[in-house]
C-alpha positions in Angstrom: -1.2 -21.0 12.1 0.4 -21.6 8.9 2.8 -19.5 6.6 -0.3 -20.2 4.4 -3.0 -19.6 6.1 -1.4 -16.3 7.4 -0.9 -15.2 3.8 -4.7 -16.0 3.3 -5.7 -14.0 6.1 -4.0 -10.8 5.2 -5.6 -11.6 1.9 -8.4 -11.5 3.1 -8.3 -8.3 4.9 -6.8 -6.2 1.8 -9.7 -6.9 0.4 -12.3 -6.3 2.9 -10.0 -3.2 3.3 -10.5 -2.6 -0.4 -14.0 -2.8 -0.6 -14.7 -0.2 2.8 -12.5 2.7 0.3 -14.7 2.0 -2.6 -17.3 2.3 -0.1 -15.8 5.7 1.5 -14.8 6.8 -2.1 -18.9 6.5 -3.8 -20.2 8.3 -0.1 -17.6 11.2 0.4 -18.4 14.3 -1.5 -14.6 16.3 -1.4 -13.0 15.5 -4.6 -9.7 15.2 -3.2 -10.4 13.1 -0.2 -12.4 10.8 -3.3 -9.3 10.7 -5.0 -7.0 9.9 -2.2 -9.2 6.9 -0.8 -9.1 5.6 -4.7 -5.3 6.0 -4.8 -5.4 4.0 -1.9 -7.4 1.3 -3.2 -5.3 1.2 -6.5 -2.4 0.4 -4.6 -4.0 -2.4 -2.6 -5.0 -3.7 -5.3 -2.1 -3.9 -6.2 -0.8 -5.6 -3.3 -3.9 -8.0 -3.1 -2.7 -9.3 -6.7 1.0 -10.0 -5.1 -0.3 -11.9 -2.0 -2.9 -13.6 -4.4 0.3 -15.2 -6.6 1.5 -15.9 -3.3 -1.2 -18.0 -2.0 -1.3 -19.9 -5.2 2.5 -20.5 -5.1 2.1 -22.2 -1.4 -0.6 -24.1 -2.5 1.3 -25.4 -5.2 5.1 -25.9 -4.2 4.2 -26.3 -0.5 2.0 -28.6 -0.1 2.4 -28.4 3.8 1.7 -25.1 3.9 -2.2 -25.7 2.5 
């Protein structure tokens, strides 16, 4: 596998890992645990923007690594 391909994988899974706390954060009904789920989403979010310029970057200046 690929620098790039691994770097689309773990894309991948931040947001499929994004998308089950949004889940968990509309079902649970404790406000705190709500908030905490969201907090965690912000932040991968956050990291799914990082690997994002990353993928793009590979594709672009590394060729090799498509």
């Amino acid at each position: 596998m690929t620098v790039g391909s691994e770097v689309k994988s773990c894309y991948s899974s931040i947001k499929s890992a994004e998308a089950t706390l949004t889940i968990l954060a509309n079902k649970i009904q404790d406000q705190h645990t709500k908030e905490v789920f969201l907090q965690v989403k912000q932040q991968l979010s956050e990291i799914k923007e990082d690997l994002q310029k990353q993928v793009i970057y590979l594709s672009h200046e590394e060729p090799q690594y498509k």
